[in-house]
Steps between C-alpha positions, in 0.01 A plus 500: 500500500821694597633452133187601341435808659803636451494400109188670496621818648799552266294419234289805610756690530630498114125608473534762706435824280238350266306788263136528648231479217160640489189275639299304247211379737189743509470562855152556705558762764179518724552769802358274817514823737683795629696573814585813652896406514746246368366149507881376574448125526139278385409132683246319293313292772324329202360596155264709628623683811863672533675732781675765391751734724479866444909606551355833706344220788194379441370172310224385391272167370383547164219308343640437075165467365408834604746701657327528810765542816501456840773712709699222706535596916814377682791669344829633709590809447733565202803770383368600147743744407739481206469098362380380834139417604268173510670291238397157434263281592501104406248184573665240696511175309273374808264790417161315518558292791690759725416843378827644519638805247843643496591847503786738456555838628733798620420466828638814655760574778717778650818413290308403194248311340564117494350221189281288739322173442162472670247218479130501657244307426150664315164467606252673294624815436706567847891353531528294834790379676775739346830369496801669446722169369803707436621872541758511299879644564466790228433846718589797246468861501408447124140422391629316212550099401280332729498202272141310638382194275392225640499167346476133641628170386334152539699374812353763819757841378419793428716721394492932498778735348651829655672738263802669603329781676713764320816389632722293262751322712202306664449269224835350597479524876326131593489685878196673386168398281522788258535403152417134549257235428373340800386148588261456823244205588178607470460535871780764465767198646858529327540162308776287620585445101583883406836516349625708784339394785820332707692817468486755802610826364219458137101569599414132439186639269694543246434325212660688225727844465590785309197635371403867471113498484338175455140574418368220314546133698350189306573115618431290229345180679506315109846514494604557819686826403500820683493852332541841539525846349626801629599897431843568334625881480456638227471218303584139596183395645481123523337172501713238715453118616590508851681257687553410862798699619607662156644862462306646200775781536358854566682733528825299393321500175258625324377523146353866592652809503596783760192783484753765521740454242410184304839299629529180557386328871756329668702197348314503193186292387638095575723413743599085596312389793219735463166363283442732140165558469266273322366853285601844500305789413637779368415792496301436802170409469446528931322163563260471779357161511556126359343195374598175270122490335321158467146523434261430193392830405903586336584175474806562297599735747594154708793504691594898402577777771241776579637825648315820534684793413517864692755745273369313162194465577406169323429128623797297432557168342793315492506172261770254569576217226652151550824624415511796684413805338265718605218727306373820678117617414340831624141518542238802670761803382191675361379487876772737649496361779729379781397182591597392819400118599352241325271121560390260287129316586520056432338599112833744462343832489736746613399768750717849502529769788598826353650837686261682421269257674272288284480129497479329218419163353692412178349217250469440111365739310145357344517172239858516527647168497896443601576107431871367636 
């Protein structure tokens, strides 16, 4: 398994800067409702009900079929200034039986805001039992990179990111959680099997490192891969396969640029011992959110990468062949908007939040058929 991944990745890699085309699929864009605020992060609880986190503080239940919300009670305060706020949410994989969601927030303190992992369990439309699982080790004066995805594999994990909070040097320093990937049991226990848990002076979290602002977290139960995309600088924003205990290298390198001068970050853009990225986007296209799409509705979207995109405004698909390379298509420019997060329902409709606050459910345009 080792082997393969690691074929995989380089063979990624040689794909890196593949041309993005235009879309070809006639898209449906239906607008489900409208928030007063960012809806940062979207839950489907099934194919006809969805919870939806407003970045200011607030969340709500949404019915799909009409739009109709209900405002959820229970929240913990938040720090919504800058790129902090109520950031994801996520259904536990024991959803029906046990009621528990996952959040993320900037839960705010004296010396700084901290990424936080919360759990509680929902009852109607009031949150019971709140749980802060983890406050992570990432205070900053900066209300920047707070990272926040939440994904979970098929084993009891879940895992949340935290960007670098502003402050390079943390993606490197294992004493801290900023600019990781971290690993918890769902009960918010560290797992005896993280790659660093026997060592005393690395937060035992830690499941992977160097990363500047992972926003988009997707474990890929099918294949038993795990992916995620993050924010370069100026340019160099990327789509990686993480590993347990692997350095994906910021700010030794970088495929991005410095804001103030256009130079070169660091070492350069590879570097032996740190893993290249599996695609790199550049110029930047900011992505915010990530899926590997399997549904019917696109079904030869199978298998491909979804990211929502902030500076470029588009929904993002990345096509990977047997061999390797990668095709790039851009879909909903004629929207303008920035989308933010994204879900898919079990029939693979795709359901957008947008910054300027409307929710909306992407399908086929009418009598349009797309065989494999």
């Amino acid at each position: 398994m080792k082997l393969w991944i690691l074929f995989i990745t380089s063979l990624f890699t040689l794909a890196a800067h593949a041309s993005p085309s235009a879309s070809e699929e006639p898209l449906n864009v239906h607008e489900v409702t409208q928030f007063n605020g960012i809806p940062w992060g979207i839950a489907l609880l099934n194919d006809n009900e969805a919870i939806v986190t407003i970045k200011q503080g607030s969340a709500y239940k949404i019915n799909l079929t009409n739009g109709n919300s209900q405002a959820i009670i229970g929240l913990p305060k938040v720090d919504s200034r800058g790129q902090g706020g109520l950031l994801d949410v996520a259904k536990s994989p024991h959803f029906s039986e046990q009621g528990w969601l996952y959040f993320t927030y900037a839960k705010p303190f004296q010396q700084g805001s901290k990424t936080t992992l919360a759990r509680a369990r929902l009852s109607g439309n009031t949150l019971e039992q709140w749980q802060d699982l983890l406050i992570s080790d990432s205070a900053s004066n900066q209300s920047v990179h707070f990272g926040g995805r939440i994904t979970f594999d098929d084993k009891g994990h879940v895992f949340f990111s935290v960007g670098d909070r502003g402050n390079r040097d943390n993606a490197q320093n294992l004493t801290n959680h900023a600019g990781s990937i971290l690993r918890l049991n769902l009960d918010g226990s560290v797992p005896e099997s993280n790659p660093f848990v026997t060592h005393a002076n690395i937060r035992n979290e830690i499941w992977s490192y160097g990363h500047r602002n992972p926003q988009g977290l997707f474990y890929d139960t099918s294949t038993q891969t795990f992916w995620s995309n993050e924010h370069g600088p100026r340019g160099g924003d990327e789509i990686n396969l993480i590993r347990p205990g692997a350095n994906y290298g910021w700010p030794i390198v970088s495929y991005g640029k410095e804001y103030r001068d256009a130079s070169t970050i660091g070492e350069g853009q590879v570097k032996e011992g740190i893993d290249n990225p599996a695609k790199v986007f550049i110029p930047s296209i900011a992505p915010s959110s990530l899926l590997r799409y399997q549904g019917i509705l696109f079904s030869n979207w199978n298998g491909d990468f979804l990211s929502t995109a902030l500076a470029l405004r588009h929904l993002n698909r990345v096509k990977v062949a047997n061999n390797g390379d990668t095709t790039e298509n851009r879909y909903l420019q004629d929207l303008n908007e920035r989308l933010r997060s994204i879900a898919q329902d079990s029939m693979g409709a795709l359901y957008l939040g947008t910054d300027s606050g409307r929710l909306l459910k992407i399908t086929l345009a009418p009598h349009v058929t797309v065989s494999q």
